[in-house]
C-alpha positions as CSV (number, residue, x, y, z in Angstrom):
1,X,167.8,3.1,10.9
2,X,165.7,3.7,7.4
3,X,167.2,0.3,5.9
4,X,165.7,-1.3,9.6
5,X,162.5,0.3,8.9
6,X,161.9,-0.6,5.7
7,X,163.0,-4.2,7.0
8,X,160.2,-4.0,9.5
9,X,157.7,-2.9,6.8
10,X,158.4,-5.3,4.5
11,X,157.9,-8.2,7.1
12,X,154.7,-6.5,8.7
13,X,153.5,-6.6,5.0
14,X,154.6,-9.9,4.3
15,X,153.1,-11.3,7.8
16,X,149.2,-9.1,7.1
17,X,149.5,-11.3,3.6
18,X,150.2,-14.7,5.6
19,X,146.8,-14.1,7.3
20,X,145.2,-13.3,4.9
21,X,145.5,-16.1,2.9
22,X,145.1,-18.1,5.7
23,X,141.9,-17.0,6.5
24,X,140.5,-17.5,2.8
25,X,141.6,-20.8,2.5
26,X,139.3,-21.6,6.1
27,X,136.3,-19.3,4.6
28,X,136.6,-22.0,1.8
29,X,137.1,-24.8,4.1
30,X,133.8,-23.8,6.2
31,X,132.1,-23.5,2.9
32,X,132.8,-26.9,1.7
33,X,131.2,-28.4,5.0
34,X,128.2,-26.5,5.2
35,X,127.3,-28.2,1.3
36,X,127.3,-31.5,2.7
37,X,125.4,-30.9,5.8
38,X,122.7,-29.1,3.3
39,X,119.1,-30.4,4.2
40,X,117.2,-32.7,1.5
41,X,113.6,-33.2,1.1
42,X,112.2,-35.9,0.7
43,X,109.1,-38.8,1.6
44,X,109.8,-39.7,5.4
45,X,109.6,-43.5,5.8
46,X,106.0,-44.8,7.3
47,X,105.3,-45.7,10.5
48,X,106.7,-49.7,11.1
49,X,103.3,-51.7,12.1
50,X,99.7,-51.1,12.5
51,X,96.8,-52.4,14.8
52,X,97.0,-55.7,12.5
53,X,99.9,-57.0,13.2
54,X,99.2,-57.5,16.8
55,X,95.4,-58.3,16.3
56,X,94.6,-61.0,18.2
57,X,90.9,-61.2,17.4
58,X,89.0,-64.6,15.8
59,X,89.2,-63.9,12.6
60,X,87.1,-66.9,11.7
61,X,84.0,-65.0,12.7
62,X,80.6,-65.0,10.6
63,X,80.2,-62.6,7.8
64,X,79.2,-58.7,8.5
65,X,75.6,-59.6,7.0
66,X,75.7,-56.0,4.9
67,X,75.7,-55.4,1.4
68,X,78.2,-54.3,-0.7
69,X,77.5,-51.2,-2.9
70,X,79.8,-52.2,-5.8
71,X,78.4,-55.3,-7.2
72,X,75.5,-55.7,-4.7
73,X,74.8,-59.3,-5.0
74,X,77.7,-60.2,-2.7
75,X,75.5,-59.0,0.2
76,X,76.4,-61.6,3.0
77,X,74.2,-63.5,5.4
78,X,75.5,-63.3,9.3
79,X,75.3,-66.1,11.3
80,X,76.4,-64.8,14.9
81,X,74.6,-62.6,17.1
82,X,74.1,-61.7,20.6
83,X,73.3,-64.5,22.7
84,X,74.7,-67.2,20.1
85,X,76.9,-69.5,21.5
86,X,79.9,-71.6,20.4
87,X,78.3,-74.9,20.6
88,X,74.8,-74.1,18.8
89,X,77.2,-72.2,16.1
90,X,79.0,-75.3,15.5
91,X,76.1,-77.3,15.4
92,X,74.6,-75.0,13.1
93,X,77.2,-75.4,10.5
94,X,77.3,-78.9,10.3
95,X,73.9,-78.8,8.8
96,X,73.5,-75.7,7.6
97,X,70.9,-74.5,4.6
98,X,73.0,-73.4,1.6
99,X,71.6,-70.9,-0.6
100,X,70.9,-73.8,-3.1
101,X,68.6,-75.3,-0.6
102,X,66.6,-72.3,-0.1
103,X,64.2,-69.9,-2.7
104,X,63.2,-66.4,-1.0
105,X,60.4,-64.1,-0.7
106,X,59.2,-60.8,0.4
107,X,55.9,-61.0,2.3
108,X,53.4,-58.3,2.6
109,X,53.9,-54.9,4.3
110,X,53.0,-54.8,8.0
111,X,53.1,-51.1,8.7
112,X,52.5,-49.5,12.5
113,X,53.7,-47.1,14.3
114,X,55.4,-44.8,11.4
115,X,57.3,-48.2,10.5
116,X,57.5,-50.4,7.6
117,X,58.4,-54.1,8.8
118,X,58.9,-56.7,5.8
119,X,59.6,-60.6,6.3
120,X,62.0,-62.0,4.4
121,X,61.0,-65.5,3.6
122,X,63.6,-68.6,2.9
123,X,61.7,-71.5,2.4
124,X,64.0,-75.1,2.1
125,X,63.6,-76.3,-1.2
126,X,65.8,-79.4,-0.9
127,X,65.3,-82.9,-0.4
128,X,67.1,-82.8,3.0
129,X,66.6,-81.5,6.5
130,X,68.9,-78.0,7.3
131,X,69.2,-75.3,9.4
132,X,69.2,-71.4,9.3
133,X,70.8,-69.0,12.3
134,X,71.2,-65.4,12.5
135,X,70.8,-62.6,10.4
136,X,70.0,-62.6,6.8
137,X,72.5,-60.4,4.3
138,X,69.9,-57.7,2.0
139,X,70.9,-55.1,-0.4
140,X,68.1,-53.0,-2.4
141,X,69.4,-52.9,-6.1
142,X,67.9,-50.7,-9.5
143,X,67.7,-52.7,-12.8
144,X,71.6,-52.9,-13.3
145,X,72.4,-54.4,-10.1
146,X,73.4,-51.2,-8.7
147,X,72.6,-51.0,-4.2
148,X,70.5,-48.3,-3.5
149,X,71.2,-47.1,-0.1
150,X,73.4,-48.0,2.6
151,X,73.7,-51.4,4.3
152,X,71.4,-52.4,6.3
153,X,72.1,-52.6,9.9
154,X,71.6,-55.4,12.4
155,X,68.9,-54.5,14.8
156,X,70.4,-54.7,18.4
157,X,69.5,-56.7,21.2
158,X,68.6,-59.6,18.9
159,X,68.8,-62.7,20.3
160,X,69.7,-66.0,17.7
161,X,68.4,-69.5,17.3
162,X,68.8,-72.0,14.9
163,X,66.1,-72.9,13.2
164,X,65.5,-76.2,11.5
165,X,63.9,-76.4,8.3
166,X,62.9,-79.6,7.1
167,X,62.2,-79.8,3.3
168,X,59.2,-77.6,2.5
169,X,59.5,-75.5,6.2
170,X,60.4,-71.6,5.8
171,X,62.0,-68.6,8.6
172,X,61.5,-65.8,8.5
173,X,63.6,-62.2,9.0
174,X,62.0,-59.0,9.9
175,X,63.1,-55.6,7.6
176,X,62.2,-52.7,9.0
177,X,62.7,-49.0,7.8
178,X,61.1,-45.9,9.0
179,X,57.9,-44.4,6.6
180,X,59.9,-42.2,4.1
181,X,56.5,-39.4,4.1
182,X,57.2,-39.5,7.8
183,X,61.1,-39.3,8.5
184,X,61.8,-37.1,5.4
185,X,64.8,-39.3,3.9
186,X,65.6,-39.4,0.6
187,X,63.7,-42.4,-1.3
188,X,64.5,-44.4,-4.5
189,X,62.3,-47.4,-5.4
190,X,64.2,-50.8,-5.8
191,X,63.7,-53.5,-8.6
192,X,64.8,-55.9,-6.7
193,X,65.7,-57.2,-2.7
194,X,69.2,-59.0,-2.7
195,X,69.1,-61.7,0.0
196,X,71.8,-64.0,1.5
197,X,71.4,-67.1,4.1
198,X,73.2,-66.8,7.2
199,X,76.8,-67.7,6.8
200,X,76.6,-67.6,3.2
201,X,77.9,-65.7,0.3
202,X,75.6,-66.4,-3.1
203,X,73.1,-64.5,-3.1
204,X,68.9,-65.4,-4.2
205,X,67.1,-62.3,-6.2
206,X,63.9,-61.2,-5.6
207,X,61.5,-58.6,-7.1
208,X,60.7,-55.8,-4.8
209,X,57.3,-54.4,-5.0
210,X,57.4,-52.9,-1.4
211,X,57.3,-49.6,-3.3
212,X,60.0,-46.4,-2.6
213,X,62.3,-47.3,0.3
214,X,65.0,-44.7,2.3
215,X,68.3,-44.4,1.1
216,X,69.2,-41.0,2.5
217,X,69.1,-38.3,4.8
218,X,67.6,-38.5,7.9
219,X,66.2,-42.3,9.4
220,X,67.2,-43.7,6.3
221,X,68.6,-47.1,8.1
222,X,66.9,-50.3,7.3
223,X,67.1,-52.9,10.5
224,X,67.2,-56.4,9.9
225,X,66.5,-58.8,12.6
226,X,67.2,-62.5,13.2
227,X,65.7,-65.6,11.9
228,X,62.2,-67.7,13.2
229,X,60.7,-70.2,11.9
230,X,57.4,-69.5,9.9
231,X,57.1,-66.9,7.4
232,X,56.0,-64.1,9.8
233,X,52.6,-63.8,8.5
């Protein structure tokens, strides 16, 4: 009976020592798995499209007419505007007045009503009949050719028409920005009025002598308005 018991002992030992072992080698098992599944961070991938690749908008429109504050002198002219149509644009571009056909002024201040209105002038300096439609481009720029301001904003509810300018014939465009003593923006006082044709890109220089103009704060837009013929005198 002791030689059975120690028997017994000796397998009960032998069989604790079986599971033991068996159990570490799943503890390292387990532990080998959770390594791999370990999370790692990194940049998630962007989003696949944007509003642009299903655009389906002209993108053949006119220019934005607004200057640009890092070179101002590629302030752009707009040609379209509400109540323009398809047919008078077209017409419009066949004979169009290129900024080489055209010199441009700033006529004299006609001030009323806590406003400031401007005409800009082009006046066709070219042998040959052209036209002129829709809003001019303007930027206000210091002595280095630095805009002053923000861009000028078409004036809504502006209705175009194409002018015809034969050689010698000027339109005009209406700028308009609120009396700085009265709004309380911000002023700085411009060398020079950047202006662009309708449609076109290059832009013609002229000396400002308008005096300080808005170019912060509060009512510190300036409104542009479509061409007429004339020189708004």
């Amino acid at each position: 009976m002791a030689h059975t018991s120690q028997s017994l002992r000796r397998g009960a030992a032998l069989l604790a020592s079986t599971v033991a072992a068996l159990g570490l080698l799943t503890a390292c098992g387990n532990g080998g798995q959770g390594t791999s599944q370990e999370s790692v961070s990194g940049t998630a991938a962007p989003a696949t499209g944007n509003a642009s690749s299903t655009d389906t908008s002209d993108t053949s429109a006119a220019p934005s007419g607004t200057g640009s504050s890092q070179t101002g002198g590629s302030a752009t002219g707009g040609g379209s505007s509400t109540g323009s149509t398809k047919t008078g644009s077209a017409t419009a571009a066949g004979t169009r007045c290129h900024t080489s056909d055209l010199s441009a002024s700033v006529g004299a201040n006609n001030p009323g009503a806590g406003q400031e209105n401007f005409p800009i002038v082009l006046t066709n300096k070219s042998g040959r009949t052209c036209t002129v439609r829709g809003y001019p481009g303007a930027a206000f720029v210091n002595a280095s050719g630095t805009q002053l301001g923000p861009d000028p904003q078409r004036e809504s509810g502006s209705t175009a028409a194409t002018v015809t300018l034969k050689p010698g014939q000027s339109a005009w465009a209406g700028l308009t920005f609120s009396n700085p003593e009265v709004s309380g923006a911000k002023t700085a006082t411009p060398a020079a009025l950047l202006v662009t044709p309708p449609d076109e890109r290059d832009s013609l220089k002229v000396a400002w002598t308008g005096g300080a103009v808005p170019v912060s704060g509060n009512a510190s837009s300036v409104r542009l308005n479509v061409f007429s013929a004339g020189t708004g005198a």
